[in-house]
C-alpha positions as a Python dict, from the first residue, in 0.01 Angstrom:
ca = {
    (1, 'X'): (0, 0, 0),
    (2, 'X'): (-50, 339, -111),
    (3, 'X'): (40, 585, -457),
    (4, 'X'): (114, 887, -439),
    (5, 'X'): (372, 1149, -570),
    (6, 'X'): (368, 1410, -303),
    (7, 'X'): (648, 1307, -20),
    (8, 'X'): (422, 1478, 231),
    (9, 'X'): (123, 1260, 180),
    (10, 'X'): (339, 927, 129),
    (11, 'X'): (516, 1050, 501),
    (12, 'X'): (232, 1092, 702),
    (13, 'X'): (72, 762, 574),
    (14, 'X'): (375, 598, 702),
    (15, 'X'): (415, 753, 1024),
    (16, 'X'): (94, 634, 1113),
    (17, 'X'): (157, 319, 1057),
    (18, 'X'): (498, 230, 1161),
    (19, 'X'): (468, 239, 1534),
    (20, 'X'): (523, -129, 1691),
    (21, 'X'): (731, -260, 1369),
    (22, 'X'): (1120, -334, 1394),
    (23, 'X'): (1161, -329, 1040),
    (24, 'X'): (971, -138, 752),
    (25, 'X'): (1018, -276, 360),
    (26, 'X'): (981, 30, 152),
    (27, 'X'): (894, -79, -235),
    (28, 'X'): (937, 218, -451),
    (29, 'X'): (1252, 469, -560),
    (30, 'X'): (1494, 641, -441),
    (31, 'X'): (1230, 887, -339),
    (32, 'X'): (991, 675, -135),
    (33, 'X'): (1301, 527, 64),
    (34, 'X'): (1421, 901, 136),
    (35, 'X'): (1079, 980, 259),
    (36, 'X'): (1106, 683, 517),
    (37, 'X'): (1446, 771, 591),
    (38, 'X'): (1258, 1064, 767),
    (39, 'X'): (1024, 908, 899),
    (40, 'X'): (1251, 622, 1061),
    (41, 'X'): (1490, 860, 1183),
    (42, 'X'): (1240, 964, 1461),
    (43, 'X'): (1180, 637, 1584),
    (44, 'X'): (1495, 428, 1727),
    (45, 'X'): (1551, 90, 1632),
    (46, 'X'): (1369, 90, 1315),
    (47, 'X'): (1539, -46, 1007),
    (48, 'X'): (1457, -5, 664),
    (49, 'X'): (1472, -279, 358),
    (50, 'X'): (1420, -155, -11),
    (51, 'X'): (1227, -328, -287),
    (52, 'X'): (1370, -124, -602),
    (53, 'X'): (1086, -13, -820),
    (54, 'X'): (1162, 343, -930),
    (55, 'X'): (1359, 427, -1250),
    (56, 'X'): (1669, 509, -1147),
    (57, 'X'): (1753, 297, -773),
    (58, 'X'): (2010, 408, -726),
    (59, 'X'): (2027, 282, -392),
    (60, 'X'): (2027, -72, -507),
    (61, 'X'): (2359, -65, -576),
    (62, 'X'): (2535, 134, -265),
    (63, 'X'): (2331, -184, -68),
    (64, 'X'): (2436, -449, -358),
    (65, 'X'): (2120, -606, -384),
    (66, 'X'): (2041, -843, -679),
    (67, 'X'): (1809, -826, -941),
    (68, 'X'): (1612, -1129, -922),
    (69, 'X'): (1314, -1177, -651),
    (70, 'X'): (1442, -1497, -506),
    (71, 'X'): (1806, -1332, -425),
    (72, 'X'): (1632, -1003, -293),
    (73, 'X'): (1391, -1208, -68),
    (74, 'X'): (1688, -1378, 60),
    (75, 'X'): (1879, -1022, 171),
    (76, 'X'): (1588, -941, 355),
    (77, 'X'): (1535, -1222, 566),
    (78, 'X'): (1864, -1207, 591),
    (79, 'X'): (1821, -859, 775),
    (80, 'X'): (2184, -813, 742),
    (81, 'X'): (2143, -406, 874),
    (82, 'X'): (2390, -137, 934),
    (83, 'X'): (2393, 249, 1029),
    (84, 'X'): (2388, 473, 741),
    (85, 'X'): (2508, 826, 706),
    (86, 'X'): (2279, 1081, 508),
    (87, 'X'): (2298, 1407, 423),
    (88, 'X'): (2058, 1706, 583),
    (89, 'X'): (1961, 1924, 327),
    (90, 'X'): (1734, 2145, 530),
    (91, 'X'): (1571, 1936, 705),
    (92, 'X'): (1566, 1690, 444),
    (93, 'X'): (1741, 1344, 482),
    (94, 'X'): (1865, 1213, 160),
    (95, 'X'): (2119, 956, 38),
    (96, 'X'): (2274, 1202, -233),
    (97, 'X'): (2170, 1568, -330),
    (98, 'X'): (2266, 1785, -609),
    (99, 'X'): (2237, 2168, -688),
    (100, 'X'): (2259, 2285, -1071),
    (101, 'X'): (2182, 2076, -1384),
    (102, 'X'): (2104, 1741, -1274),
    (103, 'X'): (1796, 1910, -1083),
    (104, 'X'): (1667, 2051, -1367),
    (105, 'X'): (1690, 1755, -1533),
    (106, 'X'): (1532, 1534, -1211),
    (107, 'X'): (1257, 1841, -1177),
    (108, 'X'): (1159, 1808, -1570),
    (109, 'X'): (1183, 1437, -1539),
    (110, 'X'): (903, 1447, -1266),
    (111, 'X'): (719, 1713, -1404),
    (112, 'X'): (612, 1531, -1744),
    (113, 'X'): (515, 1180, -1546),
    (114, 'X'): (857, 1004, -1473),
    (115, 'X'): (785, 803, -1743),
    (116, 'X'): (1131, 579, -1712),
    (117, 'X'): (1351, 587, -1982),
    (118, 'X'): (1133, 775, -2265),
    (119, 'X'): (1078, 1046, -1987),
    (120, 'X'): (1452, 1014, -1830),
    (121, 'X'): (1573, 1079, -2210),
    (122, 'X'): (1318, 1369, -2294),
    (123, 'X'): (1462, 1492, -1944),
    (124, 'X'): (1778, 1507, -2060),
    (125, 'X'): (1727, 1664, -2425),
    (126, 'X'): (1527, 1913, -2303),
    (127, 'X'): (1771, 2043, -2000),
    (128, 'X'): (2103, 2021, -2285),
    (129, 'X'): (2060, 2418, -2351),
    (130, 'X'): (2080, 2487, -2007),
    (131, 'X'): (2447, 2398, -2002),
    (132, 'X'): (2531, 2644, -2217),
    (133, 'X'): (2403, 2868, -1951),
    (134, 'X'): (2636, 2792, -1622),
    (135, 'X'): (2597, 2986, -1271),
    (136, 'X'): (2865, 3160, -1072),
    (137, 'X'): (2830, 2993, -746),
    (138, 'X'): (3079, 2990, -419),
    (139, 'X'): (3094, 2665, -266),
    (140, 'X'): (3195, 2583, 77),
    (141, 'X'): (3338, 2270, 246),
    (142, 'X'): (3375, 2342, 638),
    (143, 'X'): (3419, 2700, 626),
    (144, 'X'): (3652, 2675, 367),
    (145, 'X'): (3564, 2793, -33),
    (146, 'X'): (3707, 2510, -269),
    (147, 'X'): (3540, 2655, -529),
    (148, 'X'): (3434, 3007, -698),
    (149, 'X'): (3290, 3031, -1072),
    (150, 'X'): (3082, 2888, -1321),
    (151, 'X'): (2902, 2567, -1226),
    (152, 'X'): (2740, 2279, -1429),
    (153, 'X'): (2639, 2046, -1106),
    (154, 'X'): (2707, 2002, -756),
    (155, 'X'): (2716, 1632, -589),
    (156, 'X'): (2729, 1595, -205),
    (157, 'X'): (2622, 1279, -11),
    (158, 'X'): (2743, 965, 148),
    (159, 'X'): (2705, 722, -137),
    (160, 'X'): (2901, 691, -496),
    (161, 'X'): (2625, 625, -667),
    (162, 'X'): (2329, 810, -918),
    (163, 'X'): (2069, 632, -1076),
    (164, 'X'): (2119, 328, -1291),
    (165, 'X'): (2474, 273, -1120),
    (166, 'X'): (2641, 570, -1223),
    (167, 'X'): (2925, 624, -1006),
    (168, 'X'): (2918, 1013, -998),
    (169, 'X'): (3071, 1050, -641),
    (170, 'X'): (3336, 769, -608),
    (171, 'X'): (3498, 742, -270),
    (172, 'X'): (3177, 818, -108),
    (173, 'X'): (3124, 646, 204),
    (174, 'X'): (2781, 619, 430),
    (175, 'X'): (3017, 510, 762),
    (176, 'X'): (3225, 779, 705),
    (177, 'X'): (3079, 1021, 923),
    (178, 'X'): (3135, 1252, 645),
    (179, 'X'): (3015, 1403, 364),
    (180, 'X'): (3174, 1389, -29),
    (181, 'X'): (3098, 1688, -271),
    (182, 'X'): (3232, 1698, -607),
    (183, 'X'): (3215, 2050, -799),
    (184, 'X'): (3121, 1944, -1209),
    (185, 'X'): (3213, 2307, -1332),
    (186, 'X'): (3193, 2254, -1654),
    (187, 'X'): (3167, 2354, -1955),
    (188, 'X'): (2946, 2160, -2153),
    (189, 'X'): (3180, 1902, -2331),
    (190, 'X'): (3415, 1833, -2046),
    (191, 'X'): (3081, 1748, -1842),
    (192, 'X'): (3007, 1553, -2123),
    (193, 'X'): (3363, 1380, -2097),
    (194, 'X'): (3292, 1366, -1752),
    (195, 'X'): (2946, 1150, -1779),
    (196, 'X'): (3095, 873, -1981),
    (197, 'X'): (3386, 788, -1696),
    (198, 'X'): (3056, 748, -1514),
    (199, 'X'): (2905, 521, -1806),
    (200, 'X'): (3222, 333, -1781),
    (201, 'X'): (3305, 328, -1411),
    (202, 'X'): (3604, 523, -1454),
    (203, 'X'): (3686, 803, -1181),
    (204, 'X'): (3583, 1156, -1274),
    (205, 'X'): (3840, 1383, -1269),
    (206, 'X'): (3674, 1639, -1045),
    (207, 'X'): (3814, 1605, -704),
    (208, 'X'): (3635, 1468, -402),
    (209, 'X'): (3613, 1717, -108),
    (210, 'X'): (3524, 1597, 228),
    (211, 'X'): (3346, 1761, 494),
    (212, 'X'): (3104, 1783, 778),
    (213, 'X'): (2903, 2085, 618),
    (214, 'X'): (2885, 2212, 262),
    (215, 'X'): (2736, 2609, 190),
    (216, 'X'): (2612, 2658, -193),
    (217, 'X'): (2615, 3029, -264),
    (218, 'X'): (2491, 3203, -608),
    (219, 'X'): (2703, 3511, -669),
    (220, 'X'): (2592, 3815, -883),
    (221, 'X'): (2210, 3687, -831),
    (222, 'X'): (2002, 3412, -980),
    (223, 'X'): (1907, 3069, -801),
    (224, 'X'): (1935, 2736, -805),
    (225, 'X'): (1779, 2410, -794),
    (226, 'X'): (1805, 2142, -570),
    (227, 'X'): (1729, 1780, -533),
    (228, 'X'): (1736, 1483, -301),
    (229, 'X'): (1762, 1146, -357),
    (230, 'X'): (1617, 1226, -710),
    (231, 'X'): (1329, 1456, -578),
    (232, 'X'): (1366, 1846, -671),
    (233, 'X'): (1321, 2038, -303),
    (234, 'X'): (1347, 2393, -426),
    (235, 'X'): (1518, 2655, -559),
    (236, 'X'): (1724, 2912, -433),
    (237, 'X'): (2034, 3132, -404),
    (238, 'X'): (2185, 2956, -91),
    (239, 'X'): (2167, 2604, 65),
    (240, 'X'): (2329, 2436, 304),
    (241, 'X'): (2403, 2044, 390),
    (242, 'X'): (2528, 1861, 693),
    (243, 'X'): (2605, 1486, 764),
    (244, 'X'): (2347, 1316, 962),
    (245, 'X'): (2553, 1004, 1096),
    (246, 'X'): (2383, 644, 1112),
    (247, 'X'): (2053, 829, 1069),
    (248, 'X'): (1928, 545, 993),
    (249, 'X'): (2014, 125, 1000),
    (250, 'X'): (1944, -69, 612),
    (251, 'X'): (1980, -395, 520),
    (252, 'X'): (2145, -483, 268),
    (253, 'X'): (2464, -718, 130),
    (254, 'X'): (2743, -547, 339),
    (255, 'X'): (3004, -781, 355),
}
């Protein structure tokens, strides 16, 4: 067992440790399981179970586990495991990434404790004035530009889901060999419209794109920030994400 919030120090304790194992059970978030995705991605035949114990887990749900200890228990000695798509965000392997608001909000989140849902909510309030202040971005989908102008968010991964179940990519698929991007441009009260169909489990009506590779381009200067699997990676002008098929196998309640 170890605690720590730097993704470096949390990957090099477990690739030191996971040598000889056929199956690693990684209790945390969203985060610690993305870290092990790249760790277990270097090693064939490992497989990965998750214990949800972050905030938002979102992860839970693409692998339908239940809540209670008994039922989890019972999906991993089940070992019911399949290969799982993720997406490369330079270098990193995630689940899910996003480029514009929701990283600000997931960097500010982090940055006073990640204290759950008093932190998640501060988060939040504090990141609302950014929307007023969208970025002109290009963004790419196999060479091709499906969209040019002002931005809110980007979303671009191989699973529907955010944290606490919010299904902000529907159609998603991790065996898709494939990635799904949705462009959120905005402005503020459409995104707003936009976030309760993902309360409610309604479809969002910005359109899923498809593709292999996706380029995220600033225009007329500034940068912007990134995150994976609910972990802020950086900022810049341009980024670029590929699919990564069955990177990894999970267990979870497939069928």
């Amino acid at each position: 067992m170890t605690a720590t919030r730097d993704p470096a120090v949390l990957a090099a304790w477990l690739d030191a440790r996971l040598d000889g194992y056929e199956t690693a059970v990684i209790a945390g978030g969203d985060g610690s399981l993305s870290v092990a995705y790249n760790v277990a991605a270097t090693r064939s035949g490992l497989t990965l179970g998750y214990i949800p114990a972050g905030f938002g887990n979102a992860t839970s749900h693409l692998l339908r586990l239940p809540r209670d200890p008994e039922g989890l228990a019972k999906v991993l000695r089940a070992g019911d495991a399949r290969p799982v798509d993720l997406v490369d965000v330079d270098g990193r392997l995630a689940l899910f990434a996003g480029g514009g608001w929701d990283a600000l909000v997931a960097g500010r989140y982090a940055a006073a404790g990640a204290r759950r849902l008093p932190g998640w909510a501060m988060a939040v309030a504090r990141s609302i004035p950014d929307l007023w202040h969208r970025l002109v971005v290009e963004v790419r989908a196999d060479g091709w530009v499906v969209h040019r102008g002002p931005m809110e968010m980007v979303v671009i991964g191989t699973t529907p889901f955010y944290g606490r179940g919010l299904c902000v990519n529907p159609g998603a698929r991790p065996d898709a060999g494939r990635l799904s991007l949705r462009v959120y441009a905005g402005p503020a009260p459409r995104l707003a419209l936009e976030a309760g169909r993902w309360a409610l489990g309604m479809r969002p009506r910005a359109e899923r794109v498809d593709a292999r590779r996706v380029d995220l381009h600033v225009l007329g200067g500034g940068e912007i920030p990134v995150q994976a699997d609910g972990d802020v990676i950086g900022v810049r002008s341009d980024w670029s994400f590929e699919v990564r098929p069955a990177a990894v196998r999970l267990i979870g309640r497939w069928s």
